[in-house]
C-alpha positions, 0 to 999 in steps of 0.5 A: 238665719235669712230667709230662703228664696226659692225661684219657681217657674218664672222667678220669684213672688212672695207676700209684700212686707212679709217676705217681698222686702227691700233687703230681700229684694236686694239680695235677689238682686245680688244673686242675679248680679253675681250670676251676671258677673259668673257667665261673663257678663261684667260691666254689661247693660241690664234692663230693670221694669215693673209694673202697677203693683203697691212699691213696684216702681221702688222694688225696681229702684232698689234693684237698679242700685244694687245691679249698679254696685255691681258694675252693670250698667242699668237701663231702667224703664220710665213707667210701668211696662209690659213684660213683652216690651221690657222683654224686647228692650233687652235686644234693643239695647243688645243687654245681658238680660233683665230684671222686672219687678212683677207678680203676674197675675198673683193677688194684690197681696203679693209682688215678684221678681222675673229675670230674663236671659240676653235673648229677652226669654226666661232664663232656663231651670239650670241659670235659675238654680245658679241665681239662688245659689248666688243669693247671700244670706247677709244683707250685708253682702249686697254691693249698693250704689245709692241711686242718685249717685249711680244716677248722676254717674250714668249708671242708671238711665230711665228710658222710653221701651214703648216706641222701640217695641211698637217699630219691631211690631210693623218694621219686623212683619209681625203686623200691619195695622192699617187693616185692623184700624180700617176695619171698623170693629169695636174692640173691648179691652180689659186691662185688669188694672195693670201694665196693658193699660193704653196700648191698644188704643195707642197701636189701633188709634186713626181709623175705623176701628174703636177700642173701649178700655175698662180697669184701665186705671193705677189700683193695686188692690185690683177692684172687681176681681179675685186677682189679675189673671185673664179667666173667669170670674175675674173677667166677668165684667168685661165680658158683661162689657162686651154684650153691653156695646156690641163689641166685635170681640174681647181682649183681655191682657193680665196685670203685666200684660203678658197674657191674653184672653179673649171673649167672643161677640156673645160675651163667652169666654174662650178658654186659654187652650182653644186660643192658643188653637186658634193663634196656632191656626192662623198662623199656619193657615191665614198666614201660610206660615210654617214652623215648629210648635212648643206647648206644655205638657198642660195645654191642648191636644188640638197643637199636636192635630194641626201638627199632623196635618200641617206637617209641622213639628211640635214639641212638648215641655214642661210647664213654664216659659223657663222650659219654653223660651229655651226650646223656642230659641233651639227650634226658632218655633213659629209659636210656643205657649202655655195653658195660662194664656201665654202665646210666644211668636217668631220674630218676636222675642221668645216671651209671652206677648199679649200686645201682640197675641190681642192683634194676631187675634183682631188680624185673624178676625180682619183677614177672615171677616169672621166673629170669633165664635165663627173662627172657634167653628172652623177650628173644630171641624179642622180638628175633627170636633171640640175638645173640652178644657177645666182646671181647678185649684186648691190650696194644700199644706204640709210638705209637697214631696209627701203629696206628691208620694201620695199621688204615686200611691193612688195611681188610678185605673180610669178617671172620670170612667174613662181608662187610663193608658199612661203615666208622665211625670215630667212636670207633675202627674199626667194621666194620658186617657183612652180618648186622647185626653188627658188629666195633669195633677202639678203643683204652682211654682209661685203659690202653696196651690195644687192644680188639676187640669183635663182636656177631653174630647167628652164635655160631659166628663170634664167635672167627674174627671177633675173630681177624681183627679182631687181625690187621687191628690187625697183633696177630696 
């Protein structure tokens, strides 16, 4: 009996050479080429990626063999490539969608497998349960050109995404980046071993200002971190970085580089909520932009404040770009995000951006003469104080539905000593509190991990409420 593949909130991820295998692999691409093939897409073009991890680039290869025995014409990227730019190469190439061959920010173990509709966004929860029912238990099943012979033929083409996607950046009006270059700041730069690896030296190269790059080398073991994800403690030396070269500010890209975080001029992390406040804040104030706002139900209040006061509306999904993407292209959203650390932006594709999530910041910065710790100041008081955010982590095991009938079954009264006012229960648990916070309970759709998050206006409460929010999941 085949394995089952199960598509979560960005696709699918599985153990390199425990379930991540060619044929396995291959059979994920059928069900995408006959989900293609089913919505009236035969014969058009596909954009296939990938990115540093141990095989990407052969995943990828395989991938493209498959997609050409299909009929679709295979525009494959030359070299590892960050989600965004291969993100924005699908409407570059007016494609059908794309397939990228990236686990994310997931550990060095694993690797994964994202697909994305013609607007370059994920592809919504309905199109995702048509791909796994399209995926053939036989590998026998899978229709295969070999790739020379497709290659020969025209049917795979290796291409340059980086140029197309650096033109859309200044020829669109997302940003000018003379400004920047000529600002003469000292700009420390994390990679994390992956996929962002020279682009903010390439974009900002020929003024004043100065980039300083770190892991920006090929290591799929992913040395000096847990794993790719822009948070600490994977960030630390970054952050240790920064205070070494008195460098203005930090950005820090995940191992597809569709993810950005940051850290101040003092070597702090700024957590992934207060950016997404501060990208949403620029735009509206700094650029005088206005439009609609799509969050998760798991990222900050502070979006639903800068709502009110910009007049501007601001819808809440659950948590996943598959539930974002779509709602940014209903509403044509001036940003969407998540909690993280995935920043969408208008006249972009509705994708997460780190590239440009990074240069919005250095913009932000440039536009103010400001240091990060000043903006994150004038955030708070536009706001009406500061809000604290933590999320913890625990593996579980067992059926989730059963930890789930748990969590029903110990619904509590107050957390953290603060009263609960509300249940939601469109993606997980969400406890609404008397001080308009909050506290989610959900569990990972790539991962065997359970997650507790709480934004609260009390930082003194952060930790008890996050304790109390394992204790009701039956963790502790």
């Amino acid at each position: 009996m085949a394995q089952k593949l199960k598509f979560g909130t960005d696709g699918w991820r599985g153990v390199i050479a425990e379930d991540y295998t060619f044929d396995n692999v291959r059979r994920a691409a059928q069900g995408f080429a006959s989900y293609m093939l089913s919505v009236g897409k035969k014969g058009q073009r596909v954009i296939v990626g990938y990115d540093m991890r141990f095989g990407s680039e052969h995943f990828a290869a395989a991938v493209a063999e498959v997609l050409a025995g299909n009929g679709m014409k295979v525009y494959l990227t030359m070299e590892a490539t960050p989600t965004p730019v291969i993100a924005y190469a699908v409407v570059d190439k007016k494609a059908a969608g794309a397939i990228n061959i990236t686990a994310s920010h997931n550990p060095p173990t694993d690797n994964g497998f994202k697909v994305r509709n013609e607007t370059g966004g994920a592809i919504d929860p309905e199109g995702l349960k048509q791909i796994e029912g399209g995926i053939p238990d036989d590998i026998k099943d899978v229709k295969r050109k070999d790739y020379k012979e497709a290659t020969a033929a025209g049917e795979i083409v290796t291409f340059d995404a980086a140029t197309p996607y650096i033109e859309h950046l200044t020829r669109d009006g997302l940003i000018d980046l003379q400004p920047i270059k000529d600002a003469g700041l000292t700009v420390m730069v994390d990679v994390m071993w992956g996929n962002g690896m020279g682009w903010f030296p390439r974009l900002l190269k020929g003024g004043k200002t100065r980039v300083i790059e770190i892991h920006n080398e090929r290591n799929p073991s992913f040395p000096e971190m847990k794993r790719p994800e822009p948070i600490q403690p994977n960030i630390d030396v970054g952050l240790k970085a920064t205070v070494d070269n008195k460098a203005d500010v930090l950005l820090i890209t995940d191992g597809d580089a569709d993810r950005c975080g940051i850290g101040d001029e003092n070597g702090e992390f700024i957590n992934q909520l207060r950016v997404f406040g501060l990208l949403a804040y620029y735009l509206l104030e700094v650029r005088g932009e206005r439009g609609d706002i799509v969050k998760t139900l798991s990222t900050t209040n502070m979006l639903n404040k800068l709502g009110e006061l910009y007049n501007v509306p601001v819808h809440e999904t659950g948590v996943g770009f598959k539930y974002v993407a779509p709602k940014m292209t209903e509403t044509n959203a001036l940003i969407g995000g998540e909690e993280s650390g995935g920043y969408a932006f208008r006249g972009n594709v509705p994708e997460r951006d780190g590239i440009l999530a990074g240069l919005y910041m250095l913009d932000f910065m440039v536009k103010t003469g400001k240091k990060p710790t000043e903006l994150l100041k004038d955030l708070f008081a536009k706001v009406g104080g500061e809000y604290f955010y933590d999320r913890v982590d625990s593996p579980f095991s067992g059926d989730p539905e059963a930890r789930k009938q748990i969590i029903r079954d110990n619904y509590p009264a107050t957390l953290g000593g603060l009263k609960v006012t509300d249940v939601i229960t469109v993606d997980g648990f969400q406890f609404k509190m008397e001080d308009g916070g909050w506290m989610l309970i959900r569990f990972s759709g790539t991962e065997p991990i359970l997650r507790v998050y709480t934004e609260t206006r009390h930082k003194d409460k952060v930790k008890a409420i996050l304790e109390d929010g394992l204790k009701v999941a039956g963790i502790k």
